[in-house]
Structure formats: C-alpha cells, structure tokens
PDB file of N, CA, C and O in Angstrom:
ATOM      1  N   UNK A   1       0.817  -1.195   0.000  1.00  0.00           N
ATOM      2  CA  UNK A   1       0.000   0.000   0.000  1.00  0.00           C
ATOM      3  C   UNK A   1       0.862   1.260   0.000  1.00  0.00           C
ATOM      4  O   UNK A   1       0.735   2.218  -0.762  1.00  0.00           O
ATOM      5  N   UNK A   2       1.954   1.073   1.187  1.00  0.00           N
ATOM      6  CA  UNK A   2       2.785   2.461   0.984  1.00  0.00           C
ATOM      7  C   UNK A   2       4.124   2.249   0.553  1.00  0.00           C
ATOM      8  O   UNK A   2       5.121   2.713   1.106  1.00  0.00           O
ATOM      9  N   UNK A   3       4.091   1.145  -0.997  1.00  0.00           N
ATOM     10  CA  UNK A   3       5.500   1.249  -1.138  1.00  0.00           C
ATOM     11  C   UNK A   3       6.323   1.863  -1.973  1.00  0.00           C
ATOM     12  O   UNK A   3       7.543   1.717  -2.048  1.00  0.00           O
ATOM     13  N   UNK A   4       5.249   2.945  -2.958  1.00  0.00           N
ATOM     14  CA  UNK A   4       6.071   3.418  -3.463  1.00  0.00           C
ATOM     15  C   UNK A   4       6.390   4.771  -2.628  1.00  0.00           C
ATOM     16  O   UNK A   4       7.127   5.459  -3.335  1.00  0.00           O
ATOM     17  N   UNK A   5       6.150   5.346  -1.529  1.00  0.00           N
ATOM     18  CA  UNK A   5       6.071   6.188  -0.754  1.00  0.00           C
ATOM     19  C   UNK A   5       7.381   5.890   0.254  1.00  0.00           C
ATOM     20  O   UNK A   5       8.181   6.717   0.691  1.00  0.00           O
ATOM     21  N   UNK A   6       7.345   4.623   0.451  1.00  0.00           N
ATOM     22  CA  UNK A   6       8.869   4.112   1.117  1.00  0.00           C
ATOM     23  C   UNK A   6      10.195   4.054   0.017  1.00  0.00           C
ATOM     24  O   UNK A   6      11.277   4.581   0.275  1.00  0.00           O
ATOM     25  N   UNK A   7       9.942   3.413  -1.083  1.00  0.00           N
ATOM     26  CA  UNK A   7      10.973   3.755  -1.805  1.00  0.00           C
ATOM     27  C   UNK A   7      11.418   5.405  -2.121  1.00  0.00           C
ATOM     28  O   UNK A   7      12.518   5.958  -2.130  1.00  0.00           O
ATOM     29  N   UNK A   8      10.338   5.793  -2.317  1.00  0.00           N
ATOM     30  CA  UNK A   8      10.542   7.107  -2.504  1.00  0.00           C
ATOM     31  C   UNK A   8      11.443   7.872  -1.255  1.00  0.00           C
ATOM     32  O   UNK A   8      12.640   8.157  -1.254  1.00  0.00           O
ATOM     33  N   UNK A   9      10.515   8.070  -0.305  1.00  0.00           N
ATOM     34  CA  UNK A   9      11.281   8.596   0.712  1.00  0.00           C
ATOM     35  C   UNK A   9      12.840   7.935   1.004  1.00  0.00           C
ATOM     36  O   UNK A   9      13.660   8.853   1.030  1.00  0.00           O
ATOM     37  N   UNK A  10      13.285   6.986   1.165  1.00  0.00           N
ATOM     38  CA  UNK A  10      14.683   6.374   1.541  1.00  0.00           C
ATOM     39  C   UNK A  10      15.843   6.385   0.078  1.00  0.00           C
ATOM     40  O   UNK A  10      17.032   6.176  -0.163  1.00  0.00           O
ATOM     41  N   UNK A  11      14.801   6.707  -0.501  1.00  0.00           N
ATOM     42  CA  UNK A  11      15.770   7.392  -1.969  1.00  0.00           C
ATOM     43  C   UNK A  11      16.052   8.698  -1.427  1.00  0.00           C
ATOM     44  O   UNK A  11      17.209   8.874  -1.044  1.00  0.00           O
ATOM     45  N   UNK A  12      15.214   9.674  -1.314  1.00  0.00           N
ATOM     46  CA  UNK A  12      15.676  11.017  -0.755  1.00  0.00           C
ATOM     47  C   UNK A  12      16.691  10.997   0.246  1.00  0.00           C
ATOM     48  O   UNK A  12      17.697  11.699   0.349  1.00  0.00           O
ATOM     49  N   UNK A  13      16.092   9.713   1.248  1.00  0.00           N
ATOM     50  CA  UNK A  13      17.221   9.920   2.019  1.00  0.00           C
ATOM     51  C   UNK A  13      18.180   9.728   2.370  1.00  0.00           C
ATOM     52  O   UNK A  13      18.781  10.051   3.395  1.00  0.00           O
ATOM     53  N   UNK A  14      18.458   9.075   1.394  1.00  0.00           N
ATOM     54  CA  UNK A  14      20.279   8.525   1.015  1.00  0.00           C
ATOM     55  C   UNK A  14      20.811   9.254   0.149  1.00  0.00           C
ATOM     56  O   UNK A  14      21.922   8.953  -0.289  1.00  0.00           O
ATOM     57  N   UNK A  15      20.175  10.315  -0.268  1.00  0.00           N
ATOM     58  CA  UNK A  15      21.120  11.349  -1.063  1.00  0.00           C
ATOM     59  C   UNK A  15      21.150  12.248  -0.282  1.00  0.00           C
ATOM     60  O   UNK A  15      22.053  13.031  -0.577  1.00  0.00           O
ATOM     61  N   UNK A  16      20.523  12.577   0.713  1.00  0.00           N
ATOM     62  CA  UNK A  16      20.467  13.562   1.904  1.00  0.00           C
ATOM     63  C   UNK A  16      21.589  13.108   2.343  1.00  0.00           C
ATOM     64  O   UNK A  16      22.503  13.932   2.373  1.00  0.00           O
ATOM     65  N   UNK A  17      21.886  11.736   2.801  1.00  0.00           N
ATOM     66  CA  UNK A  17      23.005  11.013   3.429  1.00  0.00           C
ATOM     67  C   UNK A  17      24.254  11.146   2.965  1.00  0.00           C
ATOM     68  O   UNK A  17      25.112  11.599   3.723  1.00  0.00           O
ATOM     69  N   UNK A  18      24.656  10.695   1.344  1.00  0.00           N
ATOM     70  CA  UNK A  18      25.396  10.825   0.869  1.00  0.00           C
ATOM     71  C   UNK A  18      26.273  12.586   0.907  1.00  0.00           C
ATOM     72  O   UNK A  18      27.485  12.551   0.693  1.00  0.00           O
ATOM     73  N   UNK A  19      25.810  13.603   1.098  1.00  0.00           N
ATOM     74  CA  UNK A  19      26.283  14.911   1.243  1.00  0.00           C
ATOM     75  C   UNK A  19      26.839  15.082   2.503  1.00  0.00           C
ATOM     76  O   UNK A  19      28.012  15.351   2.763  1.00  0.00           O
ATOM     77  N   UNK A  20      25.489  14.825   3.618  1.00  0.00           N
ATOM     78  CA  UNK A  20      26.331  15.570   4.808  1.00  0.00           C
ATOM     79  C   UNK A  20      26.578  14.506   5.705  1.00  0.00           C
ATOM     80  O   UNK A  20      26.737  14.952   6.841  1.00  0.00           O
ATOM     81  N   UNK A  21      26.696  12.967   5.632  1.00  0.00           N
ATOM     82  CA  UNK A  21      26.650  12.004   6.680  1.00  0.00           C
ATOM     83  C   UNK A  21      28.558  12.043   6.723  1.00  0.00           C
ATOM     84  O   UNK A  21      29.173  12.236   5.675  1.00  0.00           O
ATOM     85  N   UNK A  22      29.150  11.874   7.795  1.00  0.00           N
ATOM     86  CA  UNK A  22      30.501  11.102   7.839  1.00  0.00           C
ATOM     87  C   UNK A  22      31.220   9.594   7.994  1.00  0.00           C
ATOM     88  O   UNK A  22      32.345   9.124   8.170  1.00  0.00           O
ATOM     89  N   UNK A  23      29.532   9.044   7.774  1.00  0.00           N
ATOM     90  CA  UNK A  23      29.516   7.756   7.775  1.00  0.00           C
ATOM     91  C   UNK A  23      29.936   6.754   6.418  1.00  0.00           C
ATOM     92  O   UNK A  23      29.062   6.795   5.552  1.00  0.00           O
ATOM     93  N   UNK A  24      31.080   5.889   6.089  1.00  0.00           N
ATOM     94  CA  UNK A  24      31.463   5.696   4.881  1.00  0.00           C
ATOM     95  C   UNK A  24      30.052   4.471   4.796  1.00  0.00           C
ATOM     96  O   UNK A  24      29.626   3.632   5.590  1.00  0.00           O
ATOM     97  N   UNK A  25      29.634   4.922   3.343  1.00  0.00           N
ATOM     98  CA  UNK A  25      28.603   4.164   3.201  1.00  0.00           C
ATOM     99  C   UNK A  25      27.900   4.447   2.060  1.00  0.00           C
ATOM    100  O   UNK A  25      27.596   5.612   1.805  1.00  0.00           O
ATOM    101  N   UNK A  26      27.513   3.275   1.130  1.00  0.00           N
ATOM    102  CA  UNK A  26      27.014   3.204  -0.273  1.00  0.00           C
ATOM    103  C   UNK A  26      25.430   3.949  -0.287  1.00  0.00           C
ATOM    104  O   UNK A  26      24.292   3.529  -0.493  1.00  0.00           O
ATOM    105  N   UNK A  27      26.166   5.581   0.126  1.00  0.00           N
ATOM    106  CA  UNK A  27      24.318   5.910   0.231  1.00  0.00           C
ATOM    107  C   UNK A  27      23.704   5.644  -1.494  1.00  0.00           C
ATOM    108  O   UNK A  27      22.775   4.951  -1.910  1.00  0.00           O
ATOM    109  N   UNK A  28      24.573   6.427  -2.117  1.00  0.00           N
ATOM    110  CA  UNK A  28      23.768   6.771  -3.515  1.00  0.00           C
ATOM    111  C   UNK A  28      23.496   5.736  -4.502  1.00  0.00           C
ATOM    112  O   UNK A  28      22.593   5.782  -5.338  1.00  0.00           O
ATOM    113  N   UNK A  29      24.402   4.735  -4.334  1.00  0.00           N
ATOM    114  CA  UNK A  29      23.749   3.298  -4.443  1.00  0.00           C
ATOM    115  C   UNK A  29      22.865   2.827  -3.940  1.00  0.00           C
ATOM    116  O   UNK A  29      22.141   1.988  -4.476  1.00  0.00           O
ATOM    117  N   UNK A  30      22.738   3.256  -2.822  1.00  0.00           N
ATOM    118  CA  UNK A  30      21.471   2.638  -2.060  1.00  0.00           C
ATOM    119  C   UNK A  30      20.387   3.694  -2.517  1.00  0.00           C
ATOM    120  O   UNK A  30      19.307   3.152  -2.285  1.00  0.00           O
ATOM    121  N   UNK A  31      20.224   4.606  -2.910  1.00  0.00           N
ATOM    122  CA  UNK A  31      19.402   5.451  -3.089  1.00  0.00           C
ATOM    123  C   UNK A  31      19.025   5.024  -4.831  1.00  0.00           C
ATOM    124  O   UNK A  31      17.875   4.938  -5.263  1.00  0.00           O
ATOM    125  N   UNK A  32      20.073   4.835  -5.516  1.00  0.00           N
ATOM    126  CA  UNK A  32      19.792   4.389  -6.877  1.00  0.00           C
ATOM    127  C   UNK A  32      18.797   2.971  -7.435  1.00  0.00           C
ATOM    128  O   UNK A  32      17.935   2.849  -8.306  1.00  0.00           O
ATOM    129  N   UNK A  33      19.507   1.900  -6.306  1.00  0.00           N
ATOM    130  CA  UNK A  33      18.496   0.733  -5.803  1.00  0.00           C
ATOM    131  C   UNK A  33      17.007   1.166  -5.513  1.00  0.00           C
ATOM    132  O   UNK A  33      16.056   0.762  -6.181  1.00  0.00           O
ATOM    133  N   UNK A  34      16.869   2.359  -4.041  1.00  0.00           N
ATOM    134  CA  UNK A  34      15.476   2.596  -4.024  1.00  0.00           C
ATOM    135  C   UNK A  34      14.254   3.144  -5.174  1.00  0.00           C
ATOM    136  O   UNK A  34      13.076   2.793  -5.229  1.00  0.00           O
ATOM    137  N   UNK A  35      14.944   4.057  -5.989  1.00  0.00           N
ATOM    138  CA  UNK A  35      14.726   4.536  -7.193  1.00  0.00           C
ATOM    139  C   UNK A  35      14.341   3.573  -8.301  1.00  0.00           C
ATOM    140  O   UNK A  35      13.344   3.572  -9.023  1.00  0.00           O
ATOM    141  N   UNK A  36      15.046   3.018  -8.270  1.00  0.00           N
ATOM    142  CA  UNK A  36      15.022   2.002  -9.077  1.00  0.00           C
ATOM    143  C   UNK A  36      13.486   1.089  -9.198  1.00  0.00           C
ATOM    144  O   UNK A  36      12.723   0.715 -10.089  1.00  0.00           O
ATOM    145  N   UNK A  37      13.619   0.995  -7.410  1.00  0.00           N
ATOM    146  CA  UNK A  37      12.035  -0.027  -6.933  1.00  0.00           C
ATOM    147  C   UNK A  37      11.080   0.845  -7.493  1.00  0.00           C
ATOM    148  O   UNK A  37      10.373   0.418  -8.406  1.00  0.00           O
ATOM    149  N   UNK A  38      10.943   2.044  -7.074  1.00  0.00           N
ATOM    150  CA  UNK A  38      10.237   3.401  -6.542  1.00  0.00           C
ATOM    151  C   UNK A  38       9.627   3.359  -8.389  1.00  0.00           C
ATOM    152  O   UNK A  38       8.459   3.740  -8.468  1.00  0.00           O
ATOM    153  N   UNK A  39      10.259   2.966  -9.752  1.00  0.00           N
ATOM    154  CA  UNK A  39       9.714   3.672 -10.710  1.00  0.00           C
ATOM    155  C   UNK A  39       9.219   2.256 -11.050  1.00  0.00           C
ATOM    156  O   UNK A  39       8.187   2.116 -11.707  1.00  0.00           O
ATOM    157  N   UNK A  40      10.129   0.913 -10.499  1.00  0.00           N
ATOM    158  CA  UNK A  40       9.145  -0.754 -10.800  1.00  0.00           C
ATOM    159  C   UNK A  40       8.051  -0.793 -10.521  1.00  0.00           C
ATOM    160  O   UNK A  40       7.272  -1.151 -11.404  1.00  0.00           O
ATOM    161  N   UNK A  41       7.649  -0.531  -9.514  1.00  0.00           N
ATOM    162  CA  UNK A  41       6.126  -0.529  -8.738  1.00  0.00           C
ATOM    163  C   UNK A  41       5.214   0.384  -9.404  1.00  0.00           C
ATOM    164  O   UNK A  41       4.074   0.148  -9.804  1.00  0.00           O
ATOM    165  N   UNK A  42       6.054   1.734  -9.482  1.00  0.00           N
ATOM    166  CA  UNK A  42       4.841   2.305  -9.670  1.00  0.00           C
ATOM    167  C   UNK A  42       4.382   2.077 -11.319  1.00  0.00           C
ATOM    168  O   UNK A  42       3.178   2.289 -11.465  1.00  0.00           O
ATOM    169  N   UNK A  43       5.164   1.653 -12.711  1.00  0.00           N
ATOM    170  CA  UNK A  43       4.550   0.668 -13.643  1.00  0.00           C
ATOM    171  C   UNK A  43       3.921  -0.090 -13.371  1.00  0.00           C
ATOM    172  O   UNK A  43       3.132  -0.502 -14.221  1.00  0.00           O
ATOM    173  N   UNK A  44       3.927  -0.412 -12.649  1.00  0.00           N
ATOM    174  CA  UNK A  44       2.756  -1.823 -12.124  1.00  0.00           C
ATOM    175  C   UNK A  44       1.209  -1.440 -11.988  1.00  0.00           C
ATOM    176  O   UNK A  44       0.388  -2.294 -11.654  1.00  0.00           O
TER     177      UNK A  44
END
C-alpha cells in the first residue's frame, strides 16, 4: 500500500546522506536501488 512512498522517501534519504553524513557508506547506491524499486512498482 505504501511502497512506493517508502521507496521514494529512503531514496531522498540517502542522497540527503550521501552529502552531509561522515559515515562511509554506499548511500547513492542505495538510493539508486530505491529509485530504481520506486519507478518498478509504480509501472505496475
């Protein structure tokens, strides 16, 4: 019901991440993955 609303959001927020986090970590990959779901689903 809310999944393209979850992909969506955790896409934003791994590019939010990727800028100001100091944490080493595959945000924008991970954000590219969510994106990815975020445009599968919503074809569906």
């Amino acid at each position: 019901r809310f999944v393209l609303a979850s992909h969506f959001f955790w896409g934003l927020w791994s590019i939010l991440q990727a800028k100001i986090s100091t944490i080493e970590f595959g945000y924008l990959d991970y954000a590219r993955s969510r994106f990815e779901a975020y445009f599968q689903h919503k074809a569906q």
